[in-house]
C-alpha positions as CSV (number, residue, x, y, z in Angstrom):
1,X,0.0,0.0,0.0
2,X,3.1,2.2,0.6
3,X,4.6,1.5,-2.6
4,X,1.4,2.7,-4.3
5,X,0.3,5.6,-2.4
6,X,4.0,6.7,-3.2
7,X,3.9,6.1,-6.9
8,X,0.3,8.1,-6.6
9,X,2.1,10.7,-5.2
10,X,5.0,10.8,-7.6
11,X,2.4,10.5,-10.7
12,X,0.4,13.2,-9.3
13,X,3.8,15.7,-9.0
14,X,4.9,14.8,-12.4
15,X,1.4,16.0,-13.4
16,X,1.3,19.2,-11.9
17,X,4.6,20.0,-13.0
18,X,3.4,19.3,-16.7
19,X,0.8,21.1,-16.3
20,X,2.9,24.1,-15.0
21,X,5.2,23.9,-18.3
22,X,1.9,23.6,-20.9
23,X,1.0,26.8,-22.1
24,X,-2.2,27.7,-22.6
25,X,-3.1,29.5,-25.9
26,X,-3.5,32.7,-23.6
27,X,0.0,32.0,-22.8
28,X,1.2,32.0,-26.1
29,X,3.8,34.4,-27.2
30,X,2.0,37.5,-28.4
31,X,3.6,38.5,-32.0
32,X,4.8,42.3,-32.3
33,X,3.5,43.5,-35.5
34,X,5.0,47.4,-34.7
35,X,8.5,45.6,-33.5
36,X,11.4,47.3,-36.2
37,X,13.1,44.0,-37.7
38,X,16.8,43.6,-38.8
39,X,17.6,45.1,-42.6
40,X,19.7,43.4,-44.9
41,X,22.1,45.1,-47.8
42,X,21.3,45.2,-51.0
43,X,23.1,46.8,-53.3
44,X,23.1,50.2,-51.6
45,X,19.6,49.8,-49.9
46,X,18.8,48.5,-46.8
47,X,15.7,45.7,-47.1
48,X,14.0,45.1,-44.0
49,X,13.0,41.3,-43.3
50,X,9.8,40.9,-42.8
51,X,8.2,39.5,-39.2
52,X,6.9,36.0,-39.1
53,X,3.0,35.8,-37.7
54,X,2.1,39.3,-39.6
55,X,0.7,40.1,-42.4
56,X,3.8,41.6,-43.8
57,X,3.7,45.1,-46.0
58,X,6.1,46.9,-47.7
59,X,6.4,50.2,-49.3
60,X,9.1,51.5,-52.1
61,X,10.0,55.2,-51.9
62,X,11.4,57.3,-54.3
63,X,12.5,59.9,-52.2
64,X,13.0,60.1,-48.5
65,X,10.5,58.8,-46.1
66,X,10.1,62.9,-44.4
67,X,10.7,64.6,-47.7
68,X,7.7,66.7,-46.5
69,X,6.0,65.4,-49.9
70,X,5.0,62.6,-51.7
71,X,6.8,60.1,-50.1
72,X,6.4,61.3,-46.8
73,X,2.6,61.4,-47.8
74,X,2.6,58.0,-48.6
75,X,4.5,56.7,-45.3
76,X,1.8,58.8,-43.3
77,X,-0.4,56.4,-45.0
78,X,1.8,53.4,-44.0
79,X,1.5,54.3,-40.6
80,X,-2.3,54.3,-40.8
81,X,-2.2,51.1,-41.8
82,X,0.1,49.3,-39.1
83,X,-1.4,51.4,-36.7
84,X,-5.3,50.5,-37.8
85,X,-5.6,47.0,-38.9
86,X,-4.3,44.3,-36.3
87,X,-1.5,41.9,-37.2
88,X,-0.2,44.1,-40.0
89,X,3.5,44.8,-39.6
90,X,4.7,47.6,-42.5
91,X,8.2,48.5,-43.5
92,X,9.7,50.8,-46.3
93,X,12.7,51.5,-48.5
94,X,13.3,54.8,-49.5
95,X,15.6,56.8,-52.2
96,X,15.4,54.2,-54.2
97,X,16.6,55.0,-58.0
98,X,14.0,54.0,-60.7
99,X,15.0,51.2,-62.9
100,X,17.2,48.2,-62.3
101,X,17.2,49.5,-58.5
102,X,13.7,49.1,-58.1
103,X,13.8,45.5,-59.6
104,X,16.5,44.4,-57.4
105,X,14.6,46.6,-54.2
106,X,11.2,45.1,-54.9
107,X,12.2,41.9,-55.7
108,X,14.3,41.3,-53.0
109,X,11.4,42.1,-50.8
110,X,8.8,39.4,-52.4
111,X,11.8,36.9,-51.7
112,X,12.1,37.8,-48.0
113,X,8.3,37.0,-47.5
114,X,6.2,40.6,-48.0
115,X,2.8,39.4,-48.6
116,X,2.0,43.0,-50.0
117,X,4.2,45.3,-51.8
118,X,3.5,48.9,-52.6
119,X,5.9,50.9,-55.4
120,X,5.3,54.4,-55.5
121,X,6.4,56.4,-58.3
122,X,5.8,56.4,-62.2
123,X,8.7,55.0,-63.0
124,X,8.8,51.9,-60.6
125,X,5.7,50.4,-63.3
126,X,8.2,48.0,-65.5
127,X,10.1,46.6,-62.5
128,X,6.9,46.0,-60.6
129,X,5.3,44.2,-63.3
130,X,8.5,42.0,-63.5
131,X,8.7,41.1,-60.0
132,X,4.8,40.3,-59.9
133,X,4.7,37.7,-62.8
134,X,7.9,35.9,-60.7
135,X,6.1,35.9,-57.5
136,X,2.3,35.2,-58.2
137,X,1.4,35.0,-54.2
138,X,2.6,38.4,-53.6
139,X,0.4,41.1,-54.2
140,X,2.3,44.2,-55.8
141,X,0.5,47.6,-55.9
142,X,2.0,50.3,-58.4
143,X,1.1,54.1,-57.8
144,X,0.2,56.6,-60.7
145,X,0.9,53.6,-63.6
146,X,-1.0,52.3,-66.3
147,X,-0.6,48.5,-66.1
148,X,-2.1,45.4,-64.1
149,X,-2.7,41.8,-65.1
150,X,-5.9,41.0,-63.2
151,X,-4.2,38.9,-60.9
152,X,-1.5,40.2,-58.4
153,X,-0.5,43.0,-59.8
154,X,-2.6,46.4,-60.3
155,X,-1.8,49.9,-60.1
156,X,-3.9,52.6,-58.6
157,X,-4.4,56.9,-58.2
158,X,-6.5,58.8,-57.4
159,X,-8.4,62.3,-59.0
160,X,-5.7,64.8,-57.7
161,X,-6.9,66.7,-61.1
162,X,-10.0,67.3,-58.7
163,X,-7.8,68.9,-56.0
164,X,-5.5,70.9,-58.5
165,X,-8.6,72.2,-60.1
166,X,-9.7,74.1,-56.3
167,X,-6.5,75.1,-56.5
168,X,-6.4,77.0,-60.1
169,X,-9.6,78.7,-58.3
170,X,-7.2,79.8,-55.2
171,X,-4.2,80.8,-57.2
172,X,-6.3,83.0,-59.9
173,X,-8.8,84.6,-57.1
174,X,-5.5,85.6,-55.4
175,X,-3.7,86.8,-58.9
176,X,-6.2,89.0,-59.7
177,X,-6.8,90.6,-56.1
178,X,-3.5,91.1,-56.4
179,X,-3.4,93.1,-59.8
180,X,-1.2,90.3,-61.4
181,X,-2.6,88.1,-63.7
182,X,0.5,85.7,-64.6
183,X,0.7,82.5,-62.8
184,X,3.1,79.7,-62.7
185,X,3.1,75.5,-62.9
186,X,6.7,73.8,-62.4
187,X,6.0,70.3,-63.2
188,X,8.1,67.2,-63.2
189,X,7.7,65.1,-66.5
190,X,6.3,65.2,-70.0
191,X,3.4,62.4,-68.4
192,X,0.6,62.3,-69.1
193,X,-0.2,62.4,-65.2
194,X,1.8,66.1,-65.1
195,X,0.0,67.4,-68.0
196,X,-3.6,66.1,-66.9
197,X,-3.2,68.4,-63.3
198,X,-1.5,71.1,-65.1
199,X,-4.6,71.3,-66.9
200,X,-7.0,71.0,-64.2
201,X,-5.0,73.8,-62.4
202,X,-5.9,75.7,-65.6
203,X,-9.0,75.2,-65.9
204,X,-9.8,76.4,-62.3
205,X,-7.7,79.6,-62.9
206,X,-10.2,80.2,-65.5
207,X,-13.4,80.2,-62.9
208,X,-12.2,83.0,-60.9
209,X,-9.4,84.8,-63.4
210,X,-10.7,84.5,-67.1
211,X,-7.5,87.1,-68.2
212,X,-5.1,84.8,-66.4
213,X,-1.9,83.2,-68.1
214,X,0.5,80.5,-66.9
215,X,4.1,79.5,-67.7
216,X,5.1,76.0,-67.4
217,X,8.7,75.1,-66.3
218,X,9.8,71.1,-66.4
219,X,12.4,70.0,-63.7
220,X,12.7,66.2,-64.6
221,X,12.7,65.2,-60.9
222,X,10.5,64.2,-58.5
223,X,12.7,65.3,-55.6
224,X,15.6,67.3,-55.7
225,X,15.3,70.3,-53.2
226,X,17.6,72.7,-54.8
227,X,16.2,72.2,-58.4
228,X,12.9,72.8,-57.2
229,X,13.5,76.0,-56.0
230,X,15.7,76.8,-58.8
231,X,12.6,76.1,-60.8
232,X,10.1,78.2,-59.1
233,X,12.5,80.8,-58.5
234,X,12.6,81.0,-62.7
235,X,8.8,81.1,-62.6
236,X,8.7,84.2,-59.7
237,X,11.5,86.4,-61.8
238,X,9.3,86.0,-65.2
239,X,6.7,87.3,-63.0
240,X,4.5,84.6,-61.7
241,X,2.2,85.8,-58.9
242,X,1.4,82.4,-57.4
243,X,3.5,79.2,-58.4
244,X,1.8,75.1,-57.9
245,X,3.5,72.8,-58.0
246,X,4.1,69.3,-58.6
247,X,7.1,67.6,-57.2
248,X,7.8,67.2,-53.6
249,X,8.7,69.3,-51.7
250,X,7.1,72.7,-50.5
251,X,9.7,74.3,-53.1
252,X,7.5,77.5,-54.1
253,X,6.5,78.9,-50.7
254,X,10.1,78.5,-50.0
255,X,11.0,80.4,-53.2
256,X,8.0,83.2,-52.8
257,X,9.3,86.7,-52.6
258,X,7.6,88.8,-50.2
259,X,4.1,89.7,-51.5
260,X,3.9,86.8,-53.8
261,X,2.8,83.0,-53.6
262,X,3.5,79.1,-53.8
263,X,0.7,76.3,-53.6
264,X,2.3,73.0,-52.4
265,X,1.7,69.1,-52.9
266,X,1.6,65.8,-51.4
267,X,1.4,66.2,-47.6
268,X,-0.8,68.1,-45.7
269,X,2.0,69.6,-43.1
270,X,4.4,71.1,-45.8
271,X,1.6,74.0,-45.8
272,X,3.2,76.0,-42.9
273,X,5.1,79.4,-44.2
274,X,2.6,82.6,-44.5
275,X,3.8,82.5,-48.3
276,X,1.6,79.0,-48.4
277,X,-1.5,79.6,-50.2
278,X,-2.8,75.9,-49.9
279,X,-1.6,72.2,-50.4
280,X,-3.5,69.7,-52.2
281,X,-2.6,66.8,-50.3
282,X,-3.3,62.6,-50.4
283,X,-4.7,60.6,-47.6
284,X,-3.6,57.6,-48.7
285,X,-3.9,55.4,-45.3
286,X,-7.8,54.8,-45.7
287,X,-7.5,53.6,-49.2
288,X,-3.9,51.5,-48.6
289,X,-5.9,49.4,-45.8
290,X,-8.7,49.1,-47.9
291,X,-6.3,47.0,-50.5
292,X,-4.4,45.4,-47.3
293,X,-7.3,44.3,-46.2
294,X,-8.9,42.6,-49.5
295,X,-5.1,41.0,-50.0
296,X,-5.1,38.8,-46.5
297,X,-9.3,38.3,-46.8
298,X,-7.8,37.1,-50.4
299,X,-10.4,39.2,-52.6
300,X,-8.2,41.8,-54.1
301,X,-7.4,41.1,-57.3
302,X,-4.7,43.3,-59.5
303,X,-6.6,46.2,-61.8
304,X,-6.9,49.4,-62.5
305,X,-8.2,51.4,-59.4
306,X,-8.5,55.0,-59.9
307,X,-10.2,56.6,-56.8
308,X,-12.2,60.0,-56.9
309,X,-13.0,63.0,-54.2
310,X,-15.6,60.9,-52.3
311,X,-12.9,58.2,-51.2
312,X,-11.8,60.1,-48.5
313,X,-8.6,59.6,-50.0
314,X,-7.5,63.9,-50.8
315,X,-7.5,66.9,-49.3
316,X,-7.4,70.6,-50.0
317,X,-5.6,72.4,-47.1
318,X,-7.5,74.7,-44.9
319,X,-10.9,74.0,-46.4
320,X,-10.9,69.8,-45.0
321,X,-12.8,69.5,-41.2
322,X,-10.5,71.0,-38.2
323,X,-8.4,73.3,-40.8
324,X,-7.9,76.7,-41.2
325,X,-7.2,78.8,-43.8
326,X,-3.9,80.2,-44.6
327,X,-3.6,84.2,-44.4
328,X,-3.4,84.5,-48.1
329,X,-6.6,82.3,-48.6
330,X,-8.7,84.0,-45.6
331,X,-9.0,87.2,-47.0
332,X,-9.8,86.1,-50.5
333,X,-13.3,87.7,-52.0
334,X,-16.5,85.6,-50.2
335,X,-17.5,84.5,-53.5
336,X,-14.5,82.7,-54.7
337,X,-14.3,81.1,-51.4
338,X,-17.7,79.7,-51.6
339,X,-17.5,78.5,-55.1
340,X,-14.5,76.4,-53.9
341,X,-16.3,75.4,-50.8
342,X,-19.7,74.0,-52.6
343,X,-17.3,72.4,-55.6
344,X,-15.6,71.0,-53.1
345,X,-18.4,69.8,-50.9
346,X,-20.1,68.3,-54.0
347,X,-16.4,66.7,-54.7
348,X,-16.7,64.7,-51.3
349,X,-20.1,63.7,-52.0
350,X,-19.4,62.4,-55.2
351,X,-21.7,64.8,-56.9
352,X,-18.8,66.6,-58.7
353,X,-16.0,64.0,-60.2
354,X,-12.7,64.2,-62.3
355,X,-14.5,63.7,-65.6
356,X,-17.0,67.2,-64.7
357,X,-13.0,69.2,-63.6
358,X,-12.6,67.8,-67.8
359,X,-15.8,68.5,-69.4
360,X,-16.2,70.6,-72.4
361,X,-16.2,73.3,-74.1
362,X,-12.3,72.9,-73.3
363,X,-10.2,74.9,-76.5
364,X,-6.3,74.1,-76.4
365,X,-3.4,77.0,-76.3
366,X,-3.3,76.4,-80.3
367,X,-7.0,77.1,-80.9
368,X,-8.3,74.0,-81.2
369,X,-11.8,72.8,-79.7
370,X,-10.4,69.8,-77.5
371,X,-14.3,68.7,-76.4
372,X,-17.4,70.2,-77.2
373,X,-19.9,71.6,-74.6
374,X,-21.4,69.3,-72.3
375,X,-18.9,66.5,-73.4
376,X,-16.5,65.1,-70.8
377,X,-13.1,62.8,-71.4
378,X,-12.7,59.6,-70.5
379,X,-10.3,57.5,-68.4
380,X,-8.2,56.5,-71.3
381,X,-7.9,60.6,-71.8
382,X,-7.3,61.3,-68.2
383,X,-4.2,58.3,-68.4
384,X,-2.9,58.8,-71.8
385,X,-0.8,59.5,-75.0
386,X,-1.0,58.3,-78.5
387,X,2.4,58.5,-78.2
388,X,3.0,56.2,-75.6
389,X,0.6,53.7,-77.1
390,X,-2.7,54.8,-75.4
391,X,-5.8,53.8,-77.3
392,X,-7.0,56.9,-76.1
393,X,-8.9,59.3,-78.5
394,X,-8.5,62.4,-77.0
395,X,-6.0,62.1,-74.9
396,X,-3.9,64.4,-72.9
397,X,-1.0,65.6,-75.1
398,X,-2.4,69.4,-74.9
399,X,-2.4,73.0,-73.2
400,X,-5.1,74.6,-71.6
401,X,-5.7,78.2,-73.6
402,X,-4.6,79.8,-70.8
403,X,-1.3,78.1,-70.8
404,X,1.4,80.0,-72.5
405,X,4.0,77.4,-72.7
406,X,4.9,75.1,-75.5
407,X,3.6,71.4,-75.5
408,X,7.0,69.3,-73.9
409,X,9.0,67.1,-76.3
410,X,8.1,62.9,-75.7
């Protein structure tokens, strides 16, 4: 009886201390989505590894990650995403050089395990679509392209023509209060992205300053601080009043002379200098977890998703809820301000979309009726040149009338 009330005992000891060791799933190590993983060289980047138990997503940046533009716009939108869906870890690789160093960036990344890979900027398209026909079960998402292939790889934008065109309202109400009806656009490249919102800022210079012109100046760069205020700098001494712009940084109201103007791009903070008239900014977090979010459900399937004002995915600075108007903007005429206001307001609602901001009559800088009253383009038109292939019949190889500048050479 000894013998067995001692092997009782022992079997009972052994049990609890079993027990003691199991974990429970409560006990279970919890998985760090937000924790920053090791990086790995390549080339000259650094590619972060991804973290196993997430849902891993990565972004490619063309410039840096706080260039106070659009790739700082784009990793506010990262943040969103890690910080509102749960068991989402994010990571991103800036400065990276379009071309073969996007390849070698992004496909380095599908290797490591990414489930979702975002590549934002124009040029980024070819080496996306490369990466995503050698890793079908990653999910690559290209920004401001024109090519998908209904599987796992699609590219996405949104109607920033819609924000540019409150803008032309701004910068021509505040040109012609101010006696000075020349206005200025420094753009990037001849795209057809570049020439569709320098048109749209045209077209809303011509609601509030019908006798307005505007030169064009091209920088081919997206982000190059010193260039960019070389180039609005040109546009201010030929006597621009108010310069927009559309690279990345907040170049022009850097560049603005006392008395005179810039309208920025991208991010909603880079609007902070007196000489600001406005930003037109993106939100991109609410529409990257939308994607994130179809991706691990399984549902998102690569096309050609082209978002408009009532998204929730752009902003116009100082006229979005909690803002304020800058100084130059608040004591624009009551009129001007409310036109923007109800165009806006009907923008948000979805009352008011890109293809009203390009409805006709619309007459190029050469004469030419581009579309007839009442007519509107259509997405092909918004995305394209014959010259690069579009099948697009009117396109968007053209000046607005009010645009003194010579078409670019492709």
């Amino acid at each position: 009886m000894k013998k067995g009330i001692w092997l009782f005992n022992l079997f009972l000891v052994l049990a609890l201390v079993l027990t003691a060791c199991a974990k429970t799933p409560a006990e279970a190590p919890v998985v760090d989505c937000r924790a920053q993983t090791t990086s790995e060289a390549v080339g000259s980047y650094q590619v972060p590894a991804p973290i196993e138990g997430c849902y891993n997503v990565a972004f490619v940046y063309v410039g840096p990650h706080d260039d106070g533009g659009w790739s700082q716009s784009h990793d506010v939108g990262r943040q969103y995403v890690e910080q509102t869906l749960e068991g989402v870890h994010t990571a991103y690789v800036e400065n990276v050089a379009e071309g073969a160093d996007s390849e070698q960036v992004t496909r380095s990344l599908a290797r490591k395990g990414f489930d979702v890979i975002f590549t934002t900027s124009f040029g980024f398209m070819d080496s996306s679509e490369t990466v995503a026909n050698e890793f079908p079960d990653v999910d690559i998402v290209h920004i401001s392209g024109y090519k998908a292939n209904g599987a796992n790889f699609g590219n996405l934008m949104g109607a920033m023509e819609n924000i540019k065109y409150l803008a032309g309202m701004l910068a021509g109400s505040r040109a012609k209060m101010d006696g000075n009806p020349k206005l200025g656009y420094m753009a990037t490249f001849p795209i057809p992205e570049e020439l569709r919102l320098g048109n749209a800022f045209a077209l809303g210079v011509q609601k509030t300053c019908p006798e307005c012109t505007i030169d064009v100046r091209f920088i081919n760069t997206w982000h190059d601080p010193i260039l960019e205020q070389e180039g609005a700098k040109s546009l201010f001494d030929a006597g621009a009043q108010v310069v927009m712009t559309g690279a990345d940084t907040p170049a022009p109201a850097l560049a603005a002379p006392e008395g005179k103007w810039g309208i920025t791009y991208d991010y909603k903070g880079n609007c902070t200098l007196d000489s600001c008239l406005t930003s037109m900014y993106w939100n991109w977090g609410v529409i990257y977890a939308g994607i994130v979010d179809k991706s691990r459900a399984g549902t998102w399937k690569g096309g050609w998703e082209y978002f408009d004002g009532d998204s929730g995915g752009l902003g116009l600075y100082g006229f979005m809820e909690g803002e304020t108007l800058m100084p130059g903007v608040a004591e624009l005429p009551e009129a001007d301000l409310q036109m923007v206001r109800e165009t806006l307001d009907k923008m948000l609602k979805g009352e008011f979309t890109r293809f009203d901001v390009f409805k006709g009559p619309i007459t190029d800088n050469q004469g030419n009726l581009i579309l007839p009253d009442g007519v509107s383009m259509e997405q092909l038109d918004l995305d394209g040149f014959k010259q690069f292939g579009s099948e697009c019949k009117t396109c968007m190889y053209w000046w607005n009338e009010n645009i003194t500048a010579e078409l670019p050479d492709l």
